[in-house]
Backbone as JSON, one array per atom type, in Angstrom:
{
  "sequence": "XXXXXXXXXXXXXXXXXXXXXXXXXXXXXXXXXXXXXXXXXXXXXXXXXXXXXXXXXXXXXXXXXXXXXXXXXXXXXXXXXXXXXXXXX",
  "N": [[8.94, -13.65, 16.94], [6.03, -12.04, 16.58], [5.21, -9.13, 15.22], [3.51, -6.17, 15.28], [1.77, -4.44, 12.62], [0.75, -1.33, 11.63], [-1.8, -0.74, 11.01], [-2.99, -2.64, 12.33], [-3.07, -1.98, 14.44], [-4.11, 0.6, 14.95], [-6.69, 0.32, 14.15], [-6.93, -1.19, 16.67], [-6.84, 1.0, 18.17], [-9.29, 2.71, 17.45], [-11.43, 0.68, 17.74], [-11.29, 0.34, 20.79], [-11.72, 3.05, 21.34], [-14.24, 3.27, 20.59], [-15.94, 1.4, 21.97], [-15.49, 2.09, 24.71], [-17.26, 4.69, 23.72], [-19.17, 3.43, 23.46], [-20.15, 2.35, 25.94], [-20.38, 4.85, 27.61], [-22.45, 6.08, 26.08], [-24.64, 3.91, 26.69], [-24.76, 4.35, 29.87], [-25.5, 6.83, 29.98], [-28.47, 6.45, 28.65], [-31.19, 7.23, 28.39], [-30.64, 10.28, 27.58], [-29.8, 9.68, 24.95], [-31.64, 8.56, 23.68], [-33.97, 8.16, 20.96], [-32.35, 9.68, 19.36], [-30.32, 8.98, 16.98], [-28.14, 10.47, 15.37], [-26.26, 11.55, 17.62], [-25.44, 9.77, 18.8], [-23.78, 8.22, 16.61], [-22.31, 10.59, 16.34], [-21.07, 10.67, 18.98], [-19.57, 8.09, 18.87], [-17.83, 8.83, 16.97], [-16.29, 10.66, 18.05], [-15.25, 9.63, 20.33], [-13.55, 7.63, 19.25], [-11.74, 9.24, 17.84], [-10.43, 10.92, 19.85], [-8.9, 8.62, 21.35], [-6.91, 7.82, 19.46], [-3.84, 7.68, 18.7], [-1.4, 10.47, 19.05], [1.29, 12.25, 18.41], [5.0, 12.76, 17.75], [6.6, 10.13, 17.09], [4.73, 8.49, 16.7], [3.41, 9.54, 14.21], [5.77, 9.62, 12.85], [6.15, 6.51, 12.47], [3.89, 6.05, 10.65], [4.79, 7.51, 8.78], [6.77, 5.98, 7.26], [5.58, 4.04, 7.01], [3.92, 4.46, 4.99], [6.39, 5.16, 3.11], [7.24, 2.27, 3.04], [5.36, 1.16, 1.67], [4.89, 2.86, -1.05], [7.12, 2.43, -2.1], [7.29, -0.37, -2.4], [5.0, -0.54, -4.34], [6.38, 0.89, -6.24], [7.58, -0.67, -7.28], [6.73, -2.62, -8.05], [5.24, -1.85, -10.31], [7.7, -1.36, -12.27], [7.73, -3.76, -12.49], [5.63, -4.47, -14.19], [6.06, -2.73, -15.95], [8.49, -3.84, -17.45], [7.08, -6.1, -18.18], [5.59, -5.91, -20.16], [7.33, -4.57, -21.93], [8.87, -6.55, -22.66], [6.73, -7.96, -23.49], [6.06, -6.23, -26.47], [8.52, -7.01, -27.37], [8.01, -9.24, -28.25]],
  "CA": [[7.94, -12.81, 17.55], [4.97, -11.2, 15.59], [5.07, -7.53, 14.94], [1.7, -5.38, 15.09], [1.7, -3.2, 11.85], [0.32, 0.08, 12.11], [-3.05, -0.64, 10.36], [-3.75, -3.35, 13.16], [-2.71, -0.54, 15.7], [-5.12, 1.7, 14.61], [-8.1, -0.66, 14.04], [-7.26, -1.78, 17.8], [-7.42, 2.36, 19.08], [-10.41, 2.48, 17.0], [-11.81, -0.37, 18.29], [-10.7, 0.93, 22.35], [-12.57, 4.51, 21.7], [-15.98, 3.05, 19.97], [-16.2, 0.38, 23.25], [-15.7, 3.25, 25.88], [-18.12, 5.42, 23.44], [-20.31, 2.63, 23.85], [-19.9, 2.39, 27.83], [-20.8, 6.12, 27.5], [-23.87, 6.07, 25.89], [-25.04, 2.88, 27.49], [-24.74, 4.67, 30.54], [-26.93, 7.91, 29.25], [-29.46, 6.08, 27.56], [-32.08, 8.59, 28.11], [-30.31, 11.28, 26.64], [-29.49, 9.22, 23.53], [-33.01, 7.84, 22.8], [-34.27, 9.07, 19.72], [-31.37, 11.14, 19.14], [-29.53, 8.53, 16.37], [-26.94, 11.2, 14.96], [-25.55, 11.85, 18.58], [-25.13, 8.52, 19.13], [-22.96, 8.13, 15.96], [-21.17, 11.71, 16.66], [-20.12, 10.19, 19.97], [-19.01, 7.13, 18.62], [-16.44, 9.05, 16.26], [-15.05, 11.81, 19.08], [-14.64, 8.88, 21.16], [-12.56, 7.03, 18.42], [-10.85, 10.06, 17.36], [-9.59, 10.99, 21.32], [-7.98, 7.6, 21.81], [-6.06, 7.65, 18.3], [-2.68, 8.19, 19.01], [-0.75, 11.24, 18.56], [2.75, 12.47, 18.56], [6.05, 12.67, 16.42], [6.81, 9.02, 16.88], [3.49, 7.87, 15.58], [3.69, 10.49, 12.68], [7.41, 9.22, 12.11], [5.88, 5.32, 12.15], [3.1, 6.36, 9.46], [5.54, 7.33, 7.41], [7.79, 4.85, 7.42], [5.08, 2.99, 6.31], [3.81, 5.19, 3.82], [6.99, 4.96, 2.28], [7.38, 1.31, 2.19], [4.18, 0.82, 0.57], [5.05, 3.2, -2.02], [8.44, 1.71, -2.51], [6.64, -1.45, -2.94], [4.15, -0.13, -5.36], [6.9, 1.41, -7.43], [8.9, -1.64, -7.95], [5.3, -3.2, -8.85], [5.06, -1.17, -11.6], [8.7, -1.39, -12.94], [8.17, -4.94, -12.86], [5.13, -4.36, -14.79], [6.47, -2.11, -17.09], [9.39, -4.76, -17.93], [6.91, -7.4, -18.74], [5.38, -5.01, -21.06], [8.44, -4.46, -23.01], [9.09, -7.83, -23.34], [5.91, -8.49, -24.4], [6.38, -5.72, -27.3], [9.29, -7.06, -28.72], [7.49, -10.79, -29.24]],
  "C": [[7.24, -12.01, 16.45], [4.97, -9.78, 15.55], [3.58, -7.38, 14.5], [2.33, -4.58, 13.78], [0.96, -2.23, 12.23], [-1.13, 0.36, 11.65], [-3.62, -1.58, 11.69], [-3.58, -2.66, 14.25], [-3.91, 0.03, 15.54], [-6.5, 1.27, 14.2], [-8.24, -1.01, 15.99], [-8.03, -0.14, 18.6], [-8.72, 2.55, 18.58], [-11.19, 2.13, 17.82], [-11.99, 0.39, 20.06], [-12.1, 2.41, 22.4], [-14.18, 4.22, 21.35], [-16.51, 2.17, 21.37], [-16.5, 1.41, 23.6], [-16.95, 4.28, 25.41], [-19.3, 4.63, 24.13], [-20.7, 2.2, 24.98], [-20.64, 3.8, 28.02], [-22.66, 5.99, 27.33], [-24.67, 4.77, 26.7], [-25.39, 3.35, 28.85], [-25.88, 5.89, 30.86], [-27.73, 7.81, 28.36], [-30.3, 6.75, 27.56], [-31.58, 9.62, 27.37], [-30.11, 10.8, 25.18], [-30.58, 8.61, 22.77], [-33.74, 8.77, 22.09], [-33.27, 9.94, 18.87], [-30.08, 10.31, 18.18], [-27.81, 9.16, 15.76], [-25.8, 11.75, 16.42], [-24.91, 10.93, 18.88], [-23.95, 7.92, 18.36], [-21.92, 9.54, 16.14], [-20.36, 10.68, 18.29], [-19.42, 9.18, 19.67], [-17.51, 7.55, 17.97], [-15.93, 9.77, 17.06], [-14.86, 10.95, 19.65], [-13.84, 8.42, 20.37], [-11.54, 8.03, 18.32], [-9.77, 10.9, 18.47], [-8.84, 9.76, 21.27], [-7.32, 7.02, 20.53], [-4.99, 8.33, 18.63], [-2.04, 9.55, 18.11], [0.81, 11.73, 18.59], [3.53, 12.6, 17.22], [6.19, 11.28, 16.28], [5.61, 8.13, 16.61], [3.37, 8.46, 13.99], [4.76, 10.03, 11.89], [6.84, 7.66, 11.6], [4.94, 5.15, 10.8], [4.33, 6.91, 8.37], [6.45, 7.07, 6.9], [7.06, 4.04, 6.79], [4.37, 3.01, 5.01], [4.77, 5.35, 2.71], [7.38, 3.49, 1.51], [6.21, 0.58, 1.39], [4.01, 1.34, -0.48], [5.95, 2.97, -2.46], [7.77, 0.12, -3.47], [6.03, -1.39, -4.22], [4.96, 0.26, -6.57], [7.64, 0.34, -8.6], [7.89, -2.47, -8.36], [4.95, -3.49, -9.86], [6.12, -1.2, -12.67], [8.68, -2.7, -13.18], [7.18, -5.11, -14.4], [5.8, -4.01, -16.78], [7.61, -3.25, -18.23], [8.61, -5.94, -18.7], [6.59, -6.85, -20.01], [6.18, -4.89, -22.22], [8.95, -5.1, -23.81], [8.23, -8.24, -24.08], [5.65, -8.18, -25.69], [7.41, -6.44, -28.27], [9.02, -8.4, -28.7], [6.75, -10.84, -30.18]]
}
């Protein structure tokens, strides 16, 4: 079974709040004609309402924040190793 990561999570709520923005305005097209910067403000408060909140989203971010800097570290140590080697040839 496929696991969602937390970047395709958050592209989908994204995704979820810019639609419904766009249901929105679609709906009050008079008020939004001419009025380009409203049109993009609504687009982001709608995104930014249907982005999840909580401890157990906060806890999942950084869970993942750590293994991407775990990753990154051991990256670099591998780096560093080739480095060393490559010094003493």
């Amino acid at each position: 079974m496929k696991g969602t990561t937390l970047t395709e999570l958050n592209k989908a709520y994204l995704r979820q709040g810019r639609f419904i923005a766009g249901r929105y305005i679609h709906a009050n097209v008079k008020y939004f004609r001419q009025r380009t910067d409203a049109i993009f403000f609504e687009h982001e408060l709608a995104a930014d309402k249907h982005r999840p909140r909580g401890k157990a989203y906060l806890r999942l971010m950084q869970i993942e924040n750590l293994s991407k800097t775990m990753k990154f570290k051991a990256l670099q140590e591998k780096i560093r190793q080739r480095e060393a080697s490559n010094a003493g040839n």
